[in-house]
BALOBA-1460 file (C-alpha; in Angstrom, 3 decimals):
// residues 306
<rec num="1" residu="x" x="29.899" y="-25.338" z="-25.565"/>
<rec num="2" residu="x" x="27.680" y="-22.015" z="-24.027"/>
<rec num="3" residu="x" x="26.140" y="-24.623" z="-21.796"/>
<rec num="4" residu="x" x="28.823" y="-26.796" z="-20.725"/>
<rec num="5" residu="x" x="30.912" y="-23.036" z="-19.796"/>
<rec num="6" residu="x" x="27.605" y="-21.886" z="-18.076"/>
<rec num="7" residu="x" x="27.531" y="-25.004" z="-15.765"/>
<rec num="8" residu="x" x="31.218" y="-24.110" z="-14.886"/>
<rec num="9" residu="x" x="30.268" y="-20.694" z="-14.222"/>
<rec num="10" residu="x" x="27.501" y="-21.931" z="-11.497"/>
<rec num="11" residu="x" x="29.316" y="-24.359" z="-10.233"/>
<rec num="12" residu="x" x="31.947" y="-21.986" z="-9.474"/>
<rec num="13" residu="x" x="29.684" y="-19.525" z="-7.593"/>
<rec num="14" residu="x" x="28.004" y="-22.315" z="-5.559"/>
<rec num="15" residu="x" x="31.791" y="-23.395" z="-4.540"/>
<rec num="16" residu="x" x="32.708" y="-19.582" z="-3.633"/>
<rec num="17" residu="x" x="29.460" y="-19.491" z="-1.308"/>
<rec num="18" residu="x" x="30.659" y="-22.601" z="0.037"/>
<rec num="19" residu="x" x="34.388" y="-21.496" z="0.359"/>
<rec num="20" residu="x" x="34.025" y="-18.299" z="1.744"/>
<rec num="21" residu="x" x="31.574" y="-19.312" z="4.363"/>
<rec num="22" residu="x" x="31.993" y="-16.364" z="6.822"/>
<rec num="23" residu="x" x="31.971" y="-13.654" z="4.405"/>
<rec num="24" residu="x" x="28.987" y="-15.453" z="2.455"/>
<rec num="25" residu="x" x="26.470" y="-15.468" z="5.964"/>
<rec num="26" residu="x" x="27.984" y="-11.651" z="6.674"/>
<rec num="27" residu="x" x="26.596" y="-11.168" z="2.710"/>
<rec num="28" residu="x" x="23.327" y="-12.752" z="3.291"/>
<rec num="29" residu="x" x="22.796" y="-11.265" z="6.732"/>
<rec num="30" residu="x" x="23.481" y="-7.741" z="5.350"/>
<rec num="31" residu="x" x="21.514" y="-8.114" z="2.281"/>
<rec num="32" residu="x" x="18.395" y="-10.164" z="4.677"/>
<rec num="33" residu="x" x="18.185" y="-6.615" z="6.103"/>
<rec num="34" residu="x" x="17.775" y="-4.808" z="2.917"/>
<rec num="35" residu="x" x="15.275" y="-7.056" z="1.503"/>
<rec num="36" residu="x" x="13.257" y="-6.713" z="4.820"/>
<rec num="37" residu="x" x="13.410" y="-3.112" z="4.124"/>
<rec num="38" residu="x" x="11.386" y="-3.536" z="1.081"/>
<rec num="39" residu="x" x="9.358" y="-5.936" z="2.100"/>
<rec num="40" residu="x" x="8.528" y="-3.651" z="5.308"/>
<rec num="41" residu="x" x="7.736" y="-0.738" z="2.755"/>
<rec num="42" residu="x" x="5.077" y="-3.169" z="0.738"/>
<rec num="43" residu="x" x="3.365" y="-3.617" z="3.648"/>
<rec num="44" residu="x" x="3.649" y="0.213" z="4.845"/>
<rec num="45" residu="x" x="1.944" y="1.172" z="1.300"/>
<rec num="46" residu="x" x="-0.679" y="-1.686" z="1.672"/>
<rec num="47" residu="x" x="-1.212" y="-0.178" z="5.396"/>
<rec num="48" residu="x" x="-1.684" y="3.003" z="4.496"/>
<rec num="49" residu="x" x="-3.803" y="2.310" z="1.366"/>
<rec num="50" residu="x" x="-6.550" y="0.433" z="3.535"/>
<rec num="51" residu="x" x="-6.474" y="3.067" z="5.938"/>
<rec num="52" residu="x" x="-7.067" y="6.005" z="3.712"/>
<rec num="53" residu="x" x="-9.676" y="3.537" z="1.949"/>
<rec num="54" residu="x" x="-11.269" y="3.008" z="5.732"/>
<rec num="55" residu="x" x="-11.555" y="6.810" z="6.157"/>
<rec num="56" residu="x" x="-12.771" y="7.337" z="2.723"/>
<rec num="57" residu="x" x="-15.567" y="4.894" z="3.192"/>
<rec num="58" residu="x" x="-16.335" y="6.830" z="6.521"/>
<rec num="59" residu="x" x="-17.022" y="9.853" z="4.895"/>
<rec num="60" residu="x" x="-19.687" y="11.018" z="2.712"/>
<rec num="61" residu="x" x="-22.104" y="13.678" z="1.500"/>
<rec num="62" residu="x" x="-25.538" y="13.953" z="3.424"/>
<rec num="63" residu="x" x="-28.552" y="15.345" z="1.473"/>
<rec num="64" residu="x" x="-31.271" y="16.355" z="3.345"/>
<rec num="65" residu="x" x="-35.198" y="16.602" z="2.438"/>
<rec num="66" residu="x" x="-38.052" y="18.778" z="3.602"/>
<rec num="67" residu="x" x="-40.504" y="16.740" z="5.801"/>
<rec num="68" residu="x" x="-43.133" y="17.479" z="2.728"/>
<rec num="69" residu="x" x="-40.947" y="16.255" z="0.443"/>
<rec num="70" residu="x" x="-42.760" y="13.412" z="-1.784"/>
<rec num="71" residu="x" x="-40.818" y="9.837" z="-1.936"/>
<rec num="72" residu="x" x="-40.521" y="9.204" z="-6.043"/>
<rec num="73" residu="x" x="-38.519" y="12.407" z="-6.141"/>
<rec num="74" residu="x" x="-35.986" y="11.691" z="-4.221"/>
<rec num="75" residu="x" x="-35.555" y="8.367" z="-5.697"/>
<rec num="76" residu="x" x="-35.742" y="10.004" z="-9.032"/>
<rec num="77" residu="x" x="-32.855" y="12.013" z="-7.528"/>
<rec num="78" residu="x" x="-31.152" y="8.818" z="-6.287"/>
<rec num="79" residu="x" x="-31.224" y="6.717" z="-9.753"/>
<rec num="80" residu="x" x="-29.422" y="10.421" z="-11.743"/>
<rec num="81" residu="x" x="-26.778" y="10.086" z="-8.416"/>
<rec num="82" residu="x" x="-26.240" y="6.822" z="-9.413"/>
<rec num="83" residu="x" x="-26.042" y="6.970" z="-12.784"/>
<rec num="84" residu="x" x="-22.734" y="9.524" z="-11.980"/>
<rec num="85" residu="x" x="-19.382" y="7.698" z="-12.552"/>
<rec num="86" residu="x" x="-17.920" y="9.267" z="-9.472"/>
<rec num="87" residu="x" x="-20.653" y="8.299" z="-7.638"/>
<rec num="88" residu="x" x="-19.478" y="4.470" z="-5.696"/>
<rec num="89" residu="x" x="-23.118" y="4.440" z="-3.625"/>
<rec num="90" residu="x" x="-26.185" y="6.147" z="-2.795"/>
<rec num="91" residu="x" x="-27.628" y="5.375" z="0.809"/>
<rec num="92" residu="x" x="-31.629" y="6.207" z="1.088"/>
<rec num="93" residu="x" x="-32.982" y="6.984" z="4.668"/>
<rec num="94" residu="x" x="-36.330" y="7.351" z="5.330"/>
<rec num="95" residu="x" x="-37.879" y="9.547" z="7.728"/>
<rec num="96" residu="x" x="-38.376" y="6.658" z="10.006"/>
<rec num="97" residu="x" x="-34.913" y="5.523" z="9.965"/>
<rec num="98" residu="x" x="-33.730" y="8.852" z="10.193"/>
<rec num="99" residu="x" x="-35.624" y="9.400" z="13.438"/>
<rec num="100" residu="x" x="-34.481" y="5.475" z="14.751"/>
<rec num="101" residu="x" x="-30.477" y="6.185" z="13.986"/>
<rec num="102" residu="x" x="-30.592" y="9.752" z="15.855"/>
<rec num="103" residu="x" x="-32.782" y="8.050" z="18.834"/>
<rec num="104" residu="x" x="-29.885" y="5.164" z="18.330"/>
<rec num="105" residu="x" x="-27.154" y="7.966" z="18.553"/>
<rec num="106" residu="x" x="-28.763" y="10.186" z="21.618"/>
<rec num="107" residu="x" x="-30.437" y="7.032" z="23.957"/>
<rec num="108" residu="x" x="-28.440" y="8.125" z="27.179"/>
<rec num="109" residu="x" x="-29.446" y="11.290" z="26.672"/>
<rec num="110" residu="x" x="-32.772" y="11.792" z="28.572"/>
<rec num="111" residu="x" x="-33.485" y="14.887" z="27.701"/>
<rec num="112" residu="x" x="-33.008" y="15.165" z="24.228"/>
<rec num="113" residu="x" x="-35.261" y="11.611" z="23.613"/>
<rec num="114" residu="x" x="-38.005" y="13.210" z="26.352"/>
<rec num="115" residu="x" x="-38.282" y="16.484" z="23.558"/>
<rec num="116" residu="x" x="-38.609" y="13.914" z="21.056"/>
<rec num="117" residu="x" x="-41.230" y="12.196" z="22.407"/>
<rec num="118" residu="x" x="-43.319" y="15.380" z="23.221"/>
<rec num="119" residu="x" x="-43.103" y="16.773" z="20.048"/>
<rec num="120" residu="x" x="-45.420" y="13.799" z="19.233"/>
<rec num="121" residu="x" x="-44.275" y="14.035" z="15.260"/>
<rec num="122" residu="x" x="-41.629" y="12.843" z="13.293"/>
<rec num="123" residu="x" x="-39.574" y="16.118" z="13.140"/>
<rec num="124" residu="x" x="-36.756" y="14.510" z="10.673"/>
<rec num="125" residu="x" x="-36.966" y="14.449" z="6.285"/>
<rec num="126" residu="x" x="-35.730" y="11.714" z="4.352"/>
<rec num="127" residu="x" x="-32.259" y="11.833" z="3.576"/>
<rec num="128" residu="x" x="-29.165" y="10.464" z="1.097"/>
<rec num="129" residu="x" x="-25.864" y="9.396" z="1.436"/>
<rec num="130" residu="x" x="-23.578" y="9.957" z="-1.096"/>
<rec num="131" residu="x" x="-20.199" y="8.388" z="-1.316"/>
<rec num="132" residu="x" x="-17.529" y="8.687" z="-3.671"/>
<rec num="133" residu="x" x="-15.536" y="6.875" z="-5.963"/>
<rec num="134" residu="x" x="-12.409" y="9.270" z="-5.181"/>
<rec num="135" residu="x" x="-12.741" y="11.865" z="-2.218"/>
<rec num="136" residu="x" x="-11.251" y="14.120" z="-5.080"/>
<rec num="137" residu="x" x="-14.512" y="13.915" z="-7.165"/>
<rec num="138" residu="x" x="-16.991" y="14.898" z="-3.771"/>
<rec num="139" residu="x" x="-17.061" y="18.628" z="-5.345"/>
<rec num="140" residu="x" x="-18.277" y="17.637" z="-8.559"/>
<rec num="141" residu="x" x="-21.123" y="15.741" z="-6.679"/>
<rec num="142" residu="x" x="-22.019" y="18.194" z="-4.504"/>
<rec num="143" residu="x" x="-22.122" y="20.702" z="-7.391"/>
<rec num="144" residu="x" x="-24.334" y="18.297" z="-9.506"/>
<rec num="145" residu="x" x="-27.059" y="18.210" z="-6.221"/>
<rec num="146" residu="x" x="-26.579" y="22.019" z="-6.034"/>
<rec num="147" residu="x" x="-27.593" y="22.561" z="-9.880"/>
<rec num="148" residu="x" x="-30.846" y="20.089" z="-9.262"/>
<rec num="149" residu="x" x="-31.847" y="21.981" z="-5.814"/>
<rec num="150" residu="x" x="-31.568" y="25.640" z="-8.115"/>
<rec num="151" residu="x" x="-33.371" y="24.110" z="-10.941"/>
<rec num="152" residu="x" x="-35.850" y="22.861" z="-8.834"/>
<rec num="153" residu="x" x="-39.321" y="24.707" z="-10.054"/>
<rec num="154" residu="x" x="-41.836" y="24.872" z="-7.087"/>
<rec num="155" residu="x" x="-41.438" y="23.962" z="-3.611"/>
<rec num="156" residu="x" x="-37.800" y="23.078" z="-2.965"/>
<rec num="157" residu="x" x="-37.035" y="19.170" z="-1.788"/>
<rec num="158" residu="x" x="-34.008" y="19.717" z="-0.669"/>
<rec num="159" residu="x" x="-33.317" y="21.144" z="2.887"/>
<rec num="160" residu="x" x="-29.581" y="21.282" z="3.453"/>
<rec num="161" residu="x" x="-26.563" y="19.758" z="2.042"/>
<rec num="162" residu="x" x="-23.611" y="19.150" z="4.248"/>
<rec num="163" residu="x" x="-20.547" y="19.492" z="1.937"/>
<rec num="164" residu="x" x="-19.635" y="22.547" z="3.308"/>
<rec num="165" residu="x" x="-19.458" y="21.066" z="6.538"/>
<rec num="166" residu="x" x="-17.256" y="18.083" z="5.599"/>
<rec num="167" residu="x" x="-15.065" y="19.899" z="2.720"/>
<rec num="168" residu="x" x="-12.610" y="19.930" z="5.539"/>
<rec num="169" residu="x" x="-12.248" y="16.458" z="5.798"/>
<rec num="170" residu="x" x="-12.908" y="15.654" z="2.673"/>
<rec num="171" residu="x" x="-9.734" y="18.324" z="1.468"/>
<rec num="172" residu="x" x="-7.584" y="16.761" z="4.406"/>
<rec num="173" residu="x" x="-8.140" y="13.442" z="3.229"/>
<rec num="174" residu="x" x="-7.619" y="13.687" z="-0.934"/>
<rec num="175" residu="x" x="-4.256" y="15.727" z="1.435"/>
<rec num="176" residu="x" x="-3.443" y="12.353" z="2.579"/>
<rec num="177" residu="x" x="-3.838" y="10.057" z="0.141"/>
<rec num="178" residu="x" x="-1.938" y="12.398" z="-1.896"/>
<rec num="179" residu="x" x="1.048" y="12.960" z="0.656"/>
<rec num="180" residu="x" x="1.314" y="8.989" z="1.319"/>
<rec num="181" residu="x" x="1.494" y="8.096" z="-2.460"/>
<rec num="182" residu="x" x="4.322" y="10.615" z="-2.597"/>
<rec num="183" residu="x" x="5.908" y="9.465" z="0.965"/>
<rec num="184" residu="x" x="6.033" y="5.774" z="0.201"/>
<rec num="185" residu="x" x="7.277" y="6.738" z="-4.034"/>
<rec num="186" residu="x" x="10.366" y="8.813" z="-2.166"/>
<rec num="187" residu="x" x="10.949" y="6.026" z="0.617"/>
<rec num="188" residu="x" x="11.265" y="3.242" z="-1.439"/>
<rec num="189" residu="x" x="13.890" y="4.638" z="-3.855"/>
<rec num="190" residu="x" x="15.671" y="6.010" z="-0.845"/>
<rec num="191" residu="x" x="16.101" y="2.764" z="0.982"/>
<rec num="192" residu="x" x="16.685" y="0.722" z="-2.991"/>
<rec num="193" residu="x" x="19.175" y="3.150" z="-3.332"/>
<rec num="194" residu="x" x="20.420" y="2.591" z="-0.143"/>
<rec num="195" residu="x" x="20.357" y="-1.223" z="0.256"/>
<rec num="196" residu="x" x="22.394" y="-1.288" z="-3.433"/>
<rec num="197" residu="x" x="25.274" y="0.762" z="-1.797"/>
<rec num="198" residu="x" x="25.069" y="-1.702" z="1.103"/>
<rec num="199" residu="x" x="25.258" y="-5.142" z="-0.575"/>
<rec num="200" residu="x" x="27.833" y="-3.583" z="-3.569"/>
<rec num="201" residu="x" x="30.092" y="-3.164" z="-0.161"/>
<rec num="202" residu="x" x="29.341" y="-6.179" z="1.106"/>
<rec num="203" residu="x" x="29.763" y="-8.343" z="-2.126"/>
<rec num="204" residu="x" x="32.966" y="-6.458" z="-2.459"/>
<rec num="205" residu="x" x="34.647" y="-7.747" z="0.328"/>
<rec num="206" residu="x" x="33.447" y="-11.293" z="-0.845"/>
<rec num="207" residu="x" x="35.210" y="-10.363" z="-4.584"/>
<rec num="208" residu="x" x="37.979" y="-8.785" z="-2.359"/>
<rec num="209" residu="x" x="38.864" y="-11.873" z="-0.866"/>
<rec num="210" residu="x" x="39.120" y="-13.734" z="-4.174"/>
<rec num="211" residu="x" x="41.433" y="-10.942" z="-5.777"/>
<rec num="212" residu="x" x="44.632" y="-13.066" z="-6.008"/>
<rec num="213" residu="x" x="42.865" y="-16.246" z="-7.894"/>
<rec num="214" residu="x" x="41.238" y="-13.511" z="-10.332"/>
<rec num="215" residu="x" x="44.949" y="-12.458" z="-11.210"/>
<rec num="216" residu="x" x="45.707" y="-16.410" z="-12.037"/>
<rec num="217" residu="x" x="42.473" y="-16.163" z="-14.279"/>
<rec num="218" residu="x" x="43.544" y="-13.068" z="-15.986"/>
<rec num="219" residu="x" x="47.143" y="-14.889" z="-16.956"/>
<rec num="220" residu="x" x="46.069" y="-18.004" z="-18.463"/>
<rec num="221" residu="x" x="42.977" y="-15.888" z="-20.583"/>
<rec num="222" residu="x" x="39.777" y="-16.170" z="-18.745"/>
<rec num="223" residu="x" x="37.435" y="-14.114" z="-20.106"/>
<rec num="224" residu="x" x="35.968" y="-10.863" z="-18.686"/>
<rec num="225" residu="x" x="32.405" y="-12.918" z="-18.771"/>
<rec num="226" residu="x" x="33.927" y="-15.639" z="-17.412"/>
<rec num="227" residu="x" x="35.483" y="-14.396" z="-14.487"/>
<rec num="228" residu="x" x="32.356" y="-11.977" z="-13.704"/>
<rec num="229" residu="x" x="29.977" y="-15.024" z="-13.886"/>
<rec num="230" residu="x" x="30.724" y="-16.909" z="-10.494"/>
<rec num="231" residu="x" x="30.752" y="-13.472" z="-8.622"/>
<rec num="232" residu="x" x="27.225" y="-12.945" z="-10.133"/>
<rec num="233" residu="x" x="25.916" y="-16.322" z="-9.185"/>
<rec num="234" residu="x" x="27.413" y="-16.426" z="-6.137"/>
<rec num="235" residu="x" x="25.571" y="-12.445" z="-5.245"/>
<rec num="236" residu="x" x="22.320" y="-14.299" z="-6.986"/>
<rec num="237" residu="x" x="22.187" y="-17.359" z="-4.355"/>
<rec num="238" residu="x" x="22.905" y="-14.574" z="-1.757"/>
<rec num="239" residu="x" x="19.938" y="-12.524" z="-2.813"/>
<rec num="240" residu="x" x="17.096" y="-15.933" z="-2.952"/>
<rec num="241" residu="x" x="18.680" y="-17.055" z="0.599"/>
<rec num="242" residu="x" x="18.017" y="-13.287" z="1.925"/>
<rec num="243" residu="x" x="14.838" y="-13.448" z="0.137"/>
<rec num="244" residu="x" x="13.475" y="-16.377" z="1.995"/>
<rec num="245" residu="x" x="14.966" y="-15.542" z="4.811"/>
<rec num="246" residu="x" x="13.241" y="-12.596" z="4.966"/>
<rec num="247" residu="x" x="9.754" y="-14.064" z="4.456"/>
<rec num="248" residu="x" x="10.301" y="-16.513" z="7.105"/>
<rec num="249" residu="x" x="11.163" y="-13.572" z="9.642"/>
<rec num="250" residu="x" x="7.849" y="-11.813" z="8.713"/>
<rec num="251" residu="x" x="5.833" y="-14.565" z="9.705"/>
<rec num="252" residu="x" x="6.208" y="-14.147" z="13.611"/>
<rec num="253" residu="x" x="6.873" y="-10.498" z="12.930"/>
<rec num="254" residu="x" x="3.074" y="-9.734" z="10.957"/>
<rec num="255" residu="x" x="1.551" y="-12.182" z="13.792"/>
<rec num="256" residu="x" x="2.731" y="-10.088" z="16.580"/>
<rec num="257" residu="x" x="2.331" y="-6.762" z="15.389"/>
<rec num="258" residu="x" x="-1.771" y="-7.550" z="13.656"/>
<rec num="259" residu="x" x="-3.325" y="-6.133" z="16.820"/>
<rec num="260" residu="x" x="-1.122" y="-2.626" z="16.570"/>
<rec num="261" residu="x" x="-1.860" y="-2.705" z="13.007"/>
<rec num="262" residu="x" x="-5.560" y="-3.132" z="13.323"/>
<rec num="263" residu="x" x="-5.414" y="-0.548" z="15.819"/>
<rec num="264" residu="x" x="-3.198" y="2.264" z="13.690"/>
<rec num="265" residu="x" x="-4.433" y="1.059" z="10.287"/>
<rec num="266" residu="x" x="-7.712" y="-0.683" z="11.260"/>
<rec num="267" residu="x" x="-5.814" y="-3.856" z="8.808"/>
<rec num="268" residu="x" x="-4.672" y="-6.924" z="10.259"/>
<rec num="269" residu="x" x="-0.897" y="-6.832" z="8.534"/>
<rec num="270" residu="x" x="-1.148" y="-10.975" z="9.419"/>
<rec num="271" residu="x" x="-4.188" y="-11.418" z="7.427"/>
<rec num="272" residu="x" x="-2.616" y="-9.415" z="5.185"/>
<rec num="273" residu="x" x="0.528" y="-10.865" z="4.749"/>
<rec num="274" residu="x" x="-0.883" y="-14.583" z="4.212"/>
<rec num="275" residu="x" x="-3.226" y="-13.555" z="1.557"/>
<rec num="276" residu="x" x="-0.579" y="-11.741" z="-0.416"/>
<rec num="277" residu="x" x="1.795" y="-14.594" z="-0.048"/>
<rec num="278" residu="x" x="2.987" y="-15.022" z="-3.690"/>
<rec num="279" residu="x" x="3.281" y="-11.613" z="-4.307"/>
<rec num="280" residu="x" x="5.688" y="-11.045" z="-1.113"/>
<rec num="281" residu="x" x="7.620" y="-14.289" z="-2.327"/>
<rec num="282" residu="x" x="7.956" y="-13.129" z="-5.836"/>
<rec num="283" residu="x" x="8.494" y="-9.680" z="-4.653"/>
<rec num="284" residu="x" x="11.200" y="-10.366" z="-2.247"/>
<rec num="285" residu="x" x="12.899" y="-13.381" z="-3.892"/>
<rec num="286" residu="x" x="13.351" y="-11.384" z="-7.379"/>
<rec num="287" residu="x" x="14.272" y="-8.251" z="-5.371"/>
<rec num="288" residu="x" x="17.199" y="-10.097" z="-3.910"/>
<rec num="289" residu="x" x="18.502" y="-12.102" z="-6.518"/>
<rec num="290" residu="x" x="18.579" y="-8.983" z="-8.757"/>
<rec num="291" residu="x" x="19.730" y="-7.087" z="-6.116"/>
<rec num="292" residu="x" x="22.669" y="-9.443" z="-5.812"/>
<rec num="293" residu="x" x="23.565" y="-9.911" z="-9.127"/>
<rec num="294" residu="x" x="24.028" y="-6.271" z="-10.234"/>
<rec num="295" residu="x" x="25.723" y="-5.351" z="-6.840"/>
<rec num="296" residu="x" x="28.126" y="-8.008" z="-7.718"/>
<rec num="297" residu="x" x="28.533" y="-7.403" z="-11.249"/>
<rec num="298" residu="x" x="29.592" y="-3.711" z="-10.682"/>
<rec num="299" residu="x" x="31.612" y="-4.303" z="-7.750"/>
<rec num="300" residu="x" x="33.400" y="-6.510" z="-10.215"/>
<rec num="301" residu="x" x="33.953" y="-4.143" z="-12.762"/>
<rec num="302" residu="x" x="34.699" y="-1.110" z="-11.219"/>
<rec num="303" residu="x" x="37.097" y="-2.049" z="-7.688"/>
<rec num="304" residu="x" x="38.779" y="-5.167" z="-9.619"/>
<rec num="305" residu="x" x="39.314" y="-3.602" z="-13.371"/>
<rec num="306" residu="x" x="38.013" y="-7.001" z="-14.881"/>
């Protein structure tokens, strides 16, 4: 009996999409642009993490050796940075490579690479690159490298340690990351909030239009669930059509925009897209067909009195 009244009840919201084709394309236009809203604030979180990762990877904490200072040490001092959860990596440069990167860095510049070259001696220390798991946790490092250089007993390894240097960035990033978590949190229930005002309207002038054959269902005893259920499927099927819709319209969209994205974001939002594919699809598909069905079950209830 449940079954045979549930088939009745979808094949009653299939016939109202069907019957009411204007208002039905209006429906699934409006509600095409609120899933694309979401859909354009997944990929404006995914964006934005990849940049802030980019940046993060870019910076780091340089330690810097005395010219004397003897090679097992400052591995030893490597394999205890290591060992640090917060730690993600641990670069070693030697003094050679040290002096090849800044020669790399400074080659048009003839005078700095003639001083070089008269000093006759390697003028640069070994050094280490430190970067973090979290640009949050760069304080603790620099604090545990700050203990080892004060506990040092003897000639000091350790020339200089440029922390200080990038704290700024470092603070201005852990800023970011920070900011953008909060931005996209307050975004996305804006616009949800938003886009459920939009398609209750919209489904209500679907429900509107079926107001006088609601009365007829009311007089011979149709149920409240009954009546409500062909409004829901019928706000369901609009939500999966605006759902695909949607993902077909960010195919061309992603595509054109992966060279502005690469350049704002360094992320190709194409690449992006493709590899995410399922999660857009389930994302976007659910999103709408939920979206639909409650917008359409409280436009029900409240403007009709069912």
């Amino acid at each position: 009996m449940m079954i045979t009244a549930f088939r009745r009840v979808v094949r009653a919201g299939i016939i109202n999409v069907w019957r009411n084709s204007f208002v039905s394309l209006a429906s699934i236009f409006v509600m095409t642009m609120t899933v694309s809203i979401i859909g354009s604030l997944l990929f404006l979180s995914a964006m934005m993490g990849q940049f802030v990762a980019y940046v993060r990877d870019k910076v780091d904490v340089n330690v810097y050796f005395v010219t004397s200072a003897d090679e097992p040490s400052i591995l030893e001092l490597k394999k205890s940075l290591e060992a640090l959860p917060e730690v993600a990596a641990v670069v070693y440069l030697t003094p050679d490579q040290s002096i090849a990167n800044f020669r790399a860095d400074h080659q048009n510049d003839r005078d700095i690479v003639g001083a070089l070259d008269e000093l006759g001696t390697n003028p640069f220390g070994a050094s280490l690159a430190i970067k973090a798991k979290d640009s949050a946790q760069f304080e603790s490092i620099y604090q545990f490298v700050k203990d080892k250089q004060d506990n040092t007993v003897g000639t000091p390894l350790i020339e200089s340690i440029n922390y200080d240097r990038n704290k700024a960035v470092i603070d201005k990033l852990t800023q970011v990351t920070q900011y953008g978590q909060r931005f996209s949190f307050v975004v996305t229930l804006v616009f949800v909030l938003a886009s459920i005002l939009i398609t209750f309207n919209t489904i209500r002038l679907a429900i509107y239009t079926a107001r006088e054959e609601i009365g007829v269902m009311r007089l011979v005893g149709a149920t409240n669930m009954y009546i409500r259920g062909p409004f829901v499927i019928e706000g369901t099927l609009y939500g999966v059509v605006a759902g695909v819709a949607s993902l077909i319209i960010f195919f061309p969209l992603t595509y054109a925009l992966r060279g502005a994205s690469a350049t704002v974001f360094n992320a190709d939002i194409f690449n992006y897209y493709l590899s995410h594919l399922w999660v857009f699809i389930l994302v976007l598909v659910l999103s709408g067909a939920l979206l639909g069905a409650v917008s359409s079950f409280l436009a029900v209830r409240k403007y009709l009195s069912v």
